[in-house]
C-alpha positions as CSV (number, residue, x, y, z in Angstrom):
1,X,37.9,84.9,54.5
2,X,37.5,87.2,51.5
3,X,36.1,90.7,51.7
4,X,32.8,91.3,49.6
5,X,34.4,94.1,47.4
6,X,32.4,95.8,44.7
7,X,34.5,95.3,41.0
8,X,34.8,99.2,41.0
9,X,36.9,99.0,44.3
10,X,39.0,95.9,43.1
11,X,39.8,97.4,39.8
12,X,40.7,100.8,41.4
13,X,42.9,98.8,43.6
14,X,44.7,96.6,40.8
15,X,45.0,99.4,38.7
16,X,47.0,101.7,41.7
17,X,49.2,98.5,42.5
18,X,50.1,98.4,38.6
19,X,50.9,101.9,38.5
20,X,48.3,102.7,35.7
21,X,48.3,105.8,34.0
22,X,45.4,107.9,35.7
23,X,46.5,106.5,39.5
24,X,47.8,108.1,42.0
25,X,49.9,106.3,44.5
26,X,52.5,108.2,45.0
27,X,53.7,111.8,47.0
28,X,53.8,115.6,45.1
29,X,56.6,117.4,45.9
30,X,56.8,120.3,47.7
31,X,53.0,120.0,48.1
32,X,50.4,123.0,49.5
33,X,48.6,120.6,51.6
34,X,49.4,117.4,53.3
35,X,47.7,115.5,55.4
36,X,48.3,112.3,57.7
37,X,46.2,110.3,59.7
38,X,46.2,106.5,60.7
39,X,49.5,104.7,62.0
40,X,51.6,102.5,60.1
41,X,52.8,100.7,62.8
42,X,49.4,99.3,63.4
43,X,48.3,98.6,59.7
44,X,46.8,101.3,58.2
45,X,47.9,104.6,57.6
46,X,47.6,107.6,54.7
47,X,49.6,110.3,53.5
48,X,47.8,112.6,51.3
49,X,49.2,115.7,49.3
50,X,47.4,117.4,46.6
51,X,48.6,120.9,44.6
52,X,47.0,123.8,44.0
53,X,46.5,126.3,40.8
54,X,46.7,129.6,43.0
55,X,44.7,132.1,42.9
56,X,46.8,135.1,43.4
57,X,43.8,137.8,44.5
58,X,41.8,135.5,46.8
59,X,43.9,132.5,48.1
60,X,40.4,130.9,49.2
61,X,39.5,130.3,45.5
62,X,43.0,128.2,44.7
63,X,41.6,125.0,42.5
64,X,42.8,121.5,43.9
65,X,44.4,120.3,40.0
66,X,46.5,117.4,41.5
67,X,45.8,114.5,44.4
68,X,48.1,111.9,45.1
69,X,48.7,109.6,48.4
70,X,51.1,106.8,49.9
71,X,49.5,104.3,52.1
72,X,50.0,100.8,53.5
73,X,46.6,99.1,54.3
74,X,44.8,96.6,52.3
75,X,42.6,96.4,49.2
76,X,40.1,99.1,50.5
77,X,42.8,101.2,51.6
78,X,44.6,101.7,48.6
79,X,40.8,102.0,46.6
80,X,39.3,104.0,49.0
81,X,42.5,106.7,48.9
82,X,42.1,106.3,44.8
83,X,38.5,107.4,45.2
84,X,39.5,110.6,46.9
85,X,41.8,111.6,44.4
86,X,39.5,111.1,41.7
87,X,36.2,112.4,43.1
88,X,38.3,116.0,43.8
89,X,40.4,115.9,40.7
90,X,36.8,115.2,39.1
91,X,35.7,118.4,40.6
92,X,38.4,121.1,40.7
93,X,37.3,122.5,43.9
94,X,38.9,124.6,46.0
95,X,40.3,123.2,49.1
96,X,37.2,124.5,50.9
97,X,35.3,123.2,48.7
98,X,36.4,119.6,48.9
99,X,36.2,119.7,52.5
100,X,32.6,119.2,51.8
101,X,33.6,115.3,50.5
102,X,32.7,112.9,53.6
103,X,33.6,109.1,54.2
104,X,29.9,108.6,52.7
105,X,31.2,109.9,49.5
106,X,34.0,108.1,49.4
107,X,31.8,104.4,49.5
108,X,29.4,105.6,47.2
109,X,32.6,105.9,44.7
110,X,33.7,102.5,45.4
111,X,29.8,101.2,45.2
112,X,30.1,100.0,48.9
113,X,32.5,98.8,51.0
114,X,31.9,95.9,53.8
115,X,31.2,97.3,57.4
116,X,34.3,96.4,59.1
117,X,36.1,98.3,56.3
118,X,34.6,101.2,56.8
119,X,37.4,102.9,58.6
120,X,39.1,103.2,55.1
121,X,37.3,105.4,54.1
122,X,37.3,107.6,57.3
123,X,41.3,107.6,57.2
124,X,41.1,109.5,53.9
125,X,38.3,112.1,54.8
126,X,40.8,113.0,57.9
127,X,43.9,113.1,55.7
128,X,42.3,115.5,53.3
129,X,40.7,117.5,56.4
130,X,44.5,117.7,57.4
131,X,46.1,118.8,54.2
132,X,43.0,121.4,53.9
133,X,44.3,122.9,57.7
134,X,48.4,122.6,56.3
135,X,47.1,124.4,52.7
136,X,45.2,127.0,54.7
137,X,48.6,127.7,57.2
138,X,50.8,127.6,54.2
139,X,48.6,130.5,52.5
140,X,47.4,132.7,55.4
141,X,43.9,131.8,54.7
142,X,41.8,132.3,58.3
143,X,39.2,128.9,58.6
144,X,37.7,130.1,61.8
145,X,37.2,133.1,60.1
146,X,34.8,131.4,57.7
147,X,33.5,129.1,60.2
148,X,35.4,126.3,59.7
149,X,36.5,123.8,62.6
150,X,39.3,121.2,62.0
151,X,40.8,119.5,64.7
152,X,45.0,119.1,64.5
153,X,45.1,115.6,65.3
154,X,48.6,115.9,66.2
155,X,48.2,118.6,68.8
156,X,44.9,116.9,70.1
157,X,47.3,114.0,70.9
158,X,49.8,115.4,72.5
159,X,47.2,116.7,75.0
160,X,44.6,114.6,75.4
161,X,43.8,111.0,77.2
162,X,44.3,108.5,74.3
163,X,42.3,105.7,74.8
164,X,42.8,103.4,72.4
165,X,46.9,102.7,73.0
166,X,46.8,100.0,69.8
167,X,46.5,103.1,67.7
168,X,46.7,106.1,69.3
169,X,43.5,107.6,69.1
170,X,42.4,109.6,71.8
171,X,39.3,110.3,74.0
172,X,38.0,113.9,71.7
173,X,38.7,112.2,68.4
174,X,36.5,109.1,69.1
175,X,34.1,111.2,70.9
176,X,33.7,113.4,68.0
177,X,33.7,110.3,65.5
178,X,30.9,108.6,67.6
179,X,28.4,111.7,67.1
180,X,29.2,112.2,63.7
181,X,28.9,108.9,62.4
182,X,26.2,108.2,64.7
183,X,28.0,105.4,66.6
184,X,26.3,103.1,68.6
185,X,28.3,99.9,69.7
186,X,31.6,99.2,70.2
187,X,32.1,97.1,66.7
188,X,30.6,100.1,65.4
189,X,33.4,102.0,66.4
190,X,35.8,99.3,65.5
191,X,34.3,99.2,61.8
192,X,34.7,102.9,61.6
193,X,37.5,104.0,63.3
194,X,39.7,100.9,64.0
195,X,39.4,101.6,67.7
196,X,39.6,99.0,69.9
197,X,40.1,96.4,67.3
198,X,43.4,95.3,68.3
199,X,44.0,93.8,71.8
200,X,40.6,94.9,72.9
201,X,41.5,96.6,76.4
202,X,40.3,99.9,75.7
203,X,36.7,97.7,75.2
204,X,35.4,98.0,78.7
205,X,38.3,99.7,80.9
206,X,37.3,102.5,82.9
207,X,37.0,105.4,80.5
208,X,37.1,103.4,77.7
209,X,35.1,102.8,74.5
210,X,31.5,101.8,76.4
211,X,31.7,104.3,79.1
212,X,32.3,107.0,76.2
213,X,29.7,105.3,74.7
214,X,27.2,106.3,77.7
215,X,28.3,109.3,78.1
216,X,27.5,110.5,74.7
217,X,24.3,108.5,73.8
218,X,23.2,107.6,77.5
219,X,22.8,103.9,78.5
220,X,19.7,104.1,77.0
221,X,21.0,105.2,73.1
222,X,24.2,103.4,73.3
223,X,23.7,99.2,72.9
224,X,26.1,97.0,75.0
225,X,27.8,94.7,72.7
226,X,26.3,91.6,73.3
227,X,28.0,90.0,70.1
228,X,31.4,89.1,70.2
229,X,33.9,91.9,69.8
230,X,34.7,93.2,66.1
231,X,37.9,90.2,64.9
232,X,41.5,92.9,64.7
233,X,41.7,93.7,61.1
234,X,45.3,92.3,59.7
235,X,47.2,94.5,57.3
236,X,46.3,92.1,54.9
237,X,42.5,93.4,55.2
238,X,41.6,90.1,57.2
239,X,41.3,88.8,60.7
240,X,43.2,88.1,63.0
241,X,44.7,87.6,66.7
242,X,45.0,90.2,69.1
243,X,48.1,92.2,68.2
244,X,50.5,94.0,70.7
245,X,50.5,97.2,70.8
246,X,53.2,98.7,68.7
247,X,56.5,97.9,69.0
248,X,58.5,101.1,70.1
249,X,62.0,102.5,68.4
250,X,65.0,101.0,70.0
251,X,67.1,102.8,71.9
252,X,70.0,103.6,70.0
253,X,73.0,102.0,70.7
254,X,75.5,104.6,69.6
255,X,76.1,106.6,66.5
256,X,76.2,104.6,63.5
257,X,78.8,106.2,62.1
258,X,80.9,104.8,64.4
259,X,79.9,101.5,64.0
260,X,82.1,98.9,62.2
261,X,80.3,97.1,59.6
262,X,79.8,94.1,61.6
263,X,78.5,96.3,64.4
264,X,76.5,97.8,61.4
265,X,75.0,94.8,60.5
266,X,73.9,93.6,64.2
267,X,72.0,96.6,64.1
268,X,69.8,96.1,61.2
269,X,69.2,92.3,62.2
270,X,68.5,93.9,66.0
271,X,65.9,96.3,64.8
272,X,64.2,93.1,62.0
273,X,64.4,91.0,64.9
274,X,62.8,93.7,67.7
275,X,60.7,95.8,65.4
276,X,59.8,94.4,62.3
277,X,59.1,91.2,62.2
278,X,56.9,90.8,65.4
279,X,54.9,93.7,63.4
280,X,54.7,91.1,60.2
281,X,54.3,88.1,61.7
282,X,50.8,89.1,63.9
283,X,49.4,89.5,60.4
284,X,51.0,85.8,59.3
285,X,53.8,87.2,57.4
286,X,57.7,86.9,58.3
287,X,61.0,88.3,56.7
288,X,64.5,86.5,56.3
289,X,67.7,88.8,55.5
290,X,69.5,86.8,53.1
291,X,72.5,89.5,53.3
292,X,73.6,92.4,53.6
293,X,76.5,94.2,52.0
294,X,77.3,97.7,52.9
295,X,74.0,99.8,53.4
296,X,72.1,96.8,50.8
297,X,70.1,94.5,52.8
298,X,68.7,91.7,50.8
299,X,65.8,90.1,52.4
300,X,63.0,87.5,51.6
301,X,59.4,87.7,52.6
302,X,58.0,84.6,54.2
303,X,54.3,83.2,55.1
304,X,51.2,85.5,54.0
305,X,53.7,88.5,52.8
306,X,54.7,85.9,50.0
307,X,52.8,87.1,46.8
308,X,50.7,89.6,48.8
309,X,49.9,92.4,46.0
310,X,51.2,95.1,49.3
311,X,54.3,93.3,49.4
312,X,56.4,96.3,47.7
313,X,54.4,98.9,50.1
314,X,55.5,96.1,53.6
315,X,59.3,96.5,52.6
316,X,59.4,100.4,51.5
317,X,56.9,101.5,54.4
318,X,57.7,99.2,57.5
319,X,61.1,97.5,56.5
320,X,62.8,100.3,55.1
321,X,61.3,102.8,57.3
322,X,61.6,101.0,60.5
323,X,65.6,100.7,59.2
324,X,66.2,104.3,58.3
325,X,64.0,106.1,61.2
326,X,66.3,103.4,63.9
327,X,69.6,102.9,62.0
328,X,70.7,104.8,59.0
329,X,68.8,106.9,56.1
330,X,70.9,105.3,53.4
331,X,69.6,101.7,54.0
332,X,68.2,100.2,51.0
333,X,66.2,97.2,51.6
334,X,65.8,94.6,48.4
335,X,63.9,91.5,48.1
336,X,65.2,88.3,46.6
């Protein structure tokens, strides 16, 4: 199926594939705020970063003057994270200041965006709440103080119940999505938050996404899902079969540097074979390595990563990624 995109959020989208003056796909250096949220394992994930002209009397009046972001998701992904960067460029607010932009804003930029993509535009207002929380560390600047609450996602899930395993979202942060968003149903909280859309176990498990549901709204406020369950999202932006939940790192098998290069190249075709291509083919996609010669790994894309406009994003953020974070950081992964 194709998604019902406004033209604003398909010309956004072409234009950050193309690499059009004016875009901003891509990472600042030595940033003073950035901000993750989302997994790439599981399809969709940002990294935002934005720089500051600093204010050297009051650090709470430093001026956000550039935006930029990496992410691998699909069409509204990549548009959605464009409309972020322009709507704060646009205003030259301080972070503070842009912490007032919501997920709202985000789709009135883009002139819409179809329900079950909704979650797009979620994943940047959390990025840019978490870059706000690293620029206010980096520059002593007290939030609380000014009664300001942001949650660090990565400390909230290293203590708290995650109930959706698919993408590691736990129990406060979906709890605290479904009264801000006003959440009623389950494929609400799919469309929004990507929760549950993958194998669907967290749907009705003890402690899951309905009993959470209940507890916040009541059984009276929140509405069993009679329809069927919201279809996984693929990273491709359309649907598809349950996935698995993501594949784990392999256990390394012994310093690399020790390895000879046939050993070497047993690796990498391990880790493709383990890691990567289960992740690519639940979406309809595939990979072949044609070669590889020395750290060079030539590969081919195969199925529906075969002129996918994300194609270059697939090999730089999974392939390569998957390769340096399990293998070796001088991998270089090129397609033929």
């Amino acid at each position: 199926m194709a998604w019902d995109y406004s033209e604003k959020t398909k010309q956004l989208f072409l234009d950050a594939v193309a690499g059009k003056p004016g875009t901003h796909l891509g990472e600042i250096e030595n940033p003073d705020g950035i901000g993750e949220h989302g997994s790439i394992a599981c399809g969709d994930a940002l990294k935002f970063t934005f720089r500051v002209e600093k204010n050297d009397e009051d650090p709470t009046q430093d001026r956000i003057v550039e935006t930029k972001y990496l992410t691998f998701g699909c069409t509204s992904a990549i548009a959605a994270s464009e409309a972020l960067c322009c709507i704060l460029e646009d205003k030259k607010c301080t972070p503070i200041e842009a912490l007032k932009v919501t997920n709202a804003d985000i789709v009135e930029f883009l002139e819409g965006l179809p329900q079950q993509k909704i979650h797009c535009s979620v994943m940047g207002e959390e990025a840019l709440q978490a870059a706000v929380l690293d620029w206010s560390r980096k520059r002593g600047v007290d939030l609380k103080a000014l009664g300001i609450e942001i949650v660090d996602e990565v400390e909230e899930q290293e203590h708290d119940r995650i109930v959706c395993r698919c993408f590691s979202l736990t129990e406060s942060y979906i709890r605290r999505k479904i009264k801000e968003l006003n959440l009623r149903t389950i494929p609400e909280i799919t469309a929004a938050i990507k929760a549950g859309g993958a194998c669907g176990a967290c749907h009705h498990e003890p402690g899951g996404l309905q009993d959470i549901l209940d507890d916040v709204w009541g059984r009276e406020g929140a509405k069993p899902a009679e329809e069927k369950p919201a279809p996984s999202l693929s990273m491709f932006g359309e649907p598809t079969k349950p996935a698995a939940p993501a594949p784990q790192p392999s256990e390394p098998i012994q310093d690399v540097t020790e390895l000879s290069p046939y050993q070497f190249a047993k690796r990498i075709e391990q880790e493709i074979e383990s890691n990567i291509r289960p992740m690519l083919q639940k979406d309809g996609g595939d990979i072949e390595i044609i070669d590889i010669k020395g750290k060079l790994v030539y590969v081919t894309l195969r199925g529906a990563c075969v002129g996918c406009s994300g194609a270059t994003q697939t090999l730089k953020f999974i392939v390569e990624k998957v390769l340096h974070d399990n293998v070796s950081n001088e991998i270089r992964v090129i397609q033929v």
